[in-house]
N, C-alpha and C positions, 0 to 999 in steps of 0.2 A: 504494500500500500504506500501511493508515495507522501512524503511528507508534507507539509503546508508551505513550508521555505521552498523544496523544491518546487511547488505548483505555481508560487509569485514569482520565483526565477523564470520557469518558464513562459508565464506571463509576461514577463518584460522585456524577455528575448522576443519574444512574436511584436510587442508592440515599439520595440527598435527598428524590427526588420521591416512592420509595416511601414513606420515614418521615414527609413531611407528609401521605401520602395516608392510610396508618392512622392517624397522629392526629387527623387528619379523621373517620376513620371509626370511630375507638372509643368516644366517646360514643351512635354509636347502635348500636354492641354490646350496652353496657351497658344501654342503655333499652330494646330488643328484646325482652326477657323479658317486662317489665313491658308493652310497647304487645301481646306476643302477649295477654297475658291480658286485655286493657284492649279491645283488639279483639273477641275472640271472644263477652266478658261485658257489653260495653258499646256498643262500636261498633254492630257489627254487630247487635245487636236493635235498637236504636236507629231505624239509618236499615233494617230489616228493616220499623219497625212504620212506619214514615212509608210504605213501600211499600204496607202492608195497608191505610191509611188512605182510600189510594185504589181502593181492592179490598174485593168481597164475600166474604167468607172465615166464614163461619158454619156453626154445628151439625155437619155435614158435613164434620169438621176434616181429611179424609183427599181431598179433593179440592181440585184446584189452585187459588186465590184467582182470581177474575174480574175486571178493569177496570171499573170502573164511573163513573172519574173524581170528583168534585166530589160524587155524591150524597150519599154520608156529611156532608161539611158541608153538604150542604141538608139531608139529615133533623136535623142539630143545631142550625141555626137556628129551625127549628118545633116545637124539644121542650121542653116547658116544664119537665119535669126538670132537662135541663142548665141550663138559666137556675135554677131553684132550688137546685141546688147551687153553680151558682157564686157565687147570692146567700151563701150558705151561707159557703163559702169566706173571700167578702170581707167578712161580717158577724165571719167569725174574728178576719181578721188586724183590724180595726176593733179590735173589744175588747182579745183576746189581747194583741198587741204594744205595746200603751202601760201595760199593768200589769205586763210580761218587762221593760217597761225600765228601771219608776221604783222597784218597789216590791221589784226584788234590790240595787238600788243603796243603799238605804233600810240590807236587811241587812248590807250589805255596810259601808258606814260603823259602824251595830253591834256588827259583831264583829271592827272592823280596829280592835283597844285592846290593848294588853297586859296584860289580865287574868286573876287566877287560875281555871283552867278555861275559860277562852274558849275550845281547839282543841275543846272537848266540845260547846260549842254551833256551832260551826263543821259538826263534821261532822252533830249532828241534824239543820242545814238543809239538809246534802247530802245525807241518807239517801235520800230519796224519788230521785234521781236513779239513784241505782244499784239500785233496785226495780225488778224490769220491768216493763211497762207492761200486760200481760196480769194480772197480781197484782195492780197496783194497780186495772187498772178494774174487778175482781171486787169487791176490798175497796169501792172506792167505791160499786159496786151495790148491794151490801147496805147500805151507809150510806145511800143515796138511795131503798131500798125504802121500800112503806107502813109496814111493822113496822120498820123500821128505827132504828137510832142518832138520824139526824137529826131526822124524825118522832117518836119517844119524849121528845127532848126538846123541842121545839115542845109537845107535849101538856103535860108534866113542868111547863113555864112557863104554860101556859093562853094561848097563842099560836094553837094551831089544834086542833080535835077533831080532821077529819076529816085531818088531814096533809096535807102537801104533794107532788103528784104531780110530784115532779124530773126523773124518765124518762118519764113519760106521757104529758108535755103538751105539745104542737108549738109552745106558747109558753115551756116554760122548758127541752124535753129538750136542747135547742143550746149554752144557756148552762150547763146543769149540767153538759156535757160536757167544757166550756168551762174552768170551776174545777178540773180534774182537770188538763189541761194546762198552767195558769198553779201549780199544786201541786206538779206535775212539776217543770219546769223552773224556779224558784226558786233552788234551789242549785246550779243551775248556769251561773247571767248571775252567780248572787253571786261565783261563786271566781274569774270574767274580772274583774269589778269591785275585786274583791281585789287583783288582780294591779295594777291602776292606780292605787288606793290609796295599794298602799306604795310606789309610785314615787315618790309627790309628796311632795317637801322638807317637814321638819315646822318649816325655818325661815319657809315661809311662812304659816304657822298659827298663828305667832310676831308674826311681821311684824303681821299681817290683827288679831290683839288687840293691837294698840298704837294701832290705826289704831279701834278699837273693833268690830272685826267676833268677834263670839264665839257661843260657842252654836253652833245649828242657825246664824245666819247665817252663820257662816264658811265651812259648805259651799255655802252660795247664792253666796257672794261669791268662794269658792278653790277649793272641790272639785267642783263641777258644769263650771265653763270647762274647767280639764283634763283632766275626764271625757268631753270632748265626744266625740274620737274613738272612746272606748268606749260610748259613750251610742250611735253612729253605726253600730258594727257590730252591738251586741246587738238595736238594732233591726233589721237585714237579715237578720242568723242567724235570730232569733223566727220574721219573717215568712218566710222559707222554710220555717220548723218548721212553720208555720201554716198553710201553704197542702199542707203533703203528711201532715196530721194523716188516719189510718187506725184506730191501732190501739183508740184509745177510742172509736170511733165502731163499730166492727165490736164490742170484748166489751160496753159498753153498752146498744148503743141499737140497732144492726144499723138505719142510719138511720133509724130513725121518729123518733115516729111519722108519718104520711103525708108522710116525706120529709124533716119538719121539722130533722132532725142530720142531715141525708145530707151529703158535700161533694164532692170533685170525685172523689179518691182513690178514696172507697169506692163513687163511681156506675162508674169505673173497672173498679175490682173486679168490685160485682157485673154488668154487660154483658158482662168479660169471660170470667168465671171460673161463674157462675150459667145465664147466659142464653148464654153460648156465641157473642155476636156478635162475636169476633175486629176486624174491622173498623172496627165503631165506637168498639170501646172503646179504638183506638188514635187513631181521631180525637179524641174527648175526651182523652185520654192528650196530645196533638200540643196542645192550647190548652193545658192544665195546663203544657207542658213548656216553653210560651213567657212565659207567667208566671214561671215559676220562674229562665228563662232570663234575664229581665230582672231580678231579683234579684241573682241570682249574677252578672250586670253589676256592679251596684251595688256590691256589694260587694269586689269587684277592683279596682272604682273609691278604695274607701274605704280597701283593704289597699295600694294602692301609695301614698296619701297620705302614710299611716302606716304604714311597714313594720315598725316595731318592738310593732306591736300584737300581739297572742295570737290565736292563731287561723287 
């Protein structure tokens, strides 16, 4: 029979074990909520569309998806679309991400002075960011039409009679698309560049003109090295922004012309949303999604370097 000491012993072994087992288990109480929604909205279409990927699931959206294995990425090796838009894509992040990274930096030293009225030009250069981007590429349409703003004045200076075809031409509709995203987002590498700014000692600024570093040199010589980490993520943020750039492409230019602003996004789109090919547009979807995947590496990479970064 066992003893009463023994039974309280055992009693408080069980109720140790229970309180380490729900402190164990209450962080994923709490995250539970958040993984249901994260599942149902993200998981799960996710690895839904890598299943479709290998599946003919077209027109016919009411019949069950068929196995077809590998064809999908055999028909998107020989489609000389995908290969155009992915040229597309990587001619973006080319251009796009080396003017997101040097030329908010630029404003950002600018407008980091303590001057009268400075937060006035601070936020004119963040207006464009909190316009939305369906607004802006209408307003920009009409600036890039024949009749247009831009056109008007090209004529206005005896630069061009006939204007310049900004949306028309499979040679310039990419890069005019182009300016509208580098216009966008502007003020908004400038306010992260802000933030690194005023972190840095203004005794070194001090320092650096005794040493004779003044002017524009002193930011070659002090504020570019401790910008580097930020220099590092605005490039990885950009180039993600760059490679799933949609919405100026669809109110624009609806990729033309013959393709010439199509990018991977909006070939996406239209396969899967136009043309009803479910399946492929998840195989394209599945390259795009490893592209982007190696980014958001990088960038994890660069965030645990620098934990104290924004962002």
């Amino acid at each position: 029979m066992a003893s009463p000491l023994s039974s309280e012993h055992a009693s408080a072994a069980r109720s140790v074990r229970t309180r380490v087992w729900l402190s164990r288990l209450a962080p994923y109480l709490f995250l539970a909520p958040a993984l249901l929604v994260l599942g149902l909205t993200i998981f799960y279409p996710a690895l839904n569309a890598f299943y479709l990927s290998f599946t003919r699931f077209e027109f016919d959206i009411t019949q069950p998806p068929a196995w077809v294995g590998t064809a999908n990425f055999q028909r998107l090796v020989r489609d000389p679309i995908f290969w155009q838009t992915l040229r597309n894509t990587l001619l973006y992040l080319i251009c796009v991400v080396p003017v997101l990274v040097t030329l908010p930096l630029g404003l950002a030293i600018l407008v980091n002075r303590a001057l009268p009225g400075i937060g006035g030009f601070r936020a004119a250069f963040y207006t464009p960011v909190v316009i939305s981007m369906v607004v802006a590429g209408i307003a920009w349409r009409w600036l890039y039409a024949e009749t247009g703003l831009l056109n008007q004045l090209l004529r206005w200076l005896g630069l061009s009679e006939a204007g310049v075809p900004w949306l028309t031409s499979p040679q310039l509709a990419l890069f005019s698309v182009m300016a509208v995203t580098i216009w966008k987002g502007l003020g908004y590498y400038m306010v992260i560049y802000l933030a690194g700014l005023q972190a840095i000692p203004a005794d070194l600024y001090e320092a650096g003109a005794i040493d004779g570093s003044t002017g524009w040199k002193k930011h070659w010589d002090i504020t570019v090295p401790l910008m580097r980490p930020y220099l590092l993520l605005v490039a990885v943020i950009s180039a993600i922004s760059a490679t799933k750039v949609f919405e100026e492409v669809f109110v624009m230019t609806q990729g033309g012309p013959r393709n010439s602003s199509k990018t991977m996004v909006y070939y996406v789109y239209e396969r899967a949303f136009q043309d009803l090919e479910l399946s492929y547009a998840c195989t394209i979807g599945l390259v795009l999604f490893l592209i982007i995947l190696g980014l958001s590496v990088l960038r994890l990479m660069l965030r645990s370097e620098s934990p104290d970064l924004p962002g």
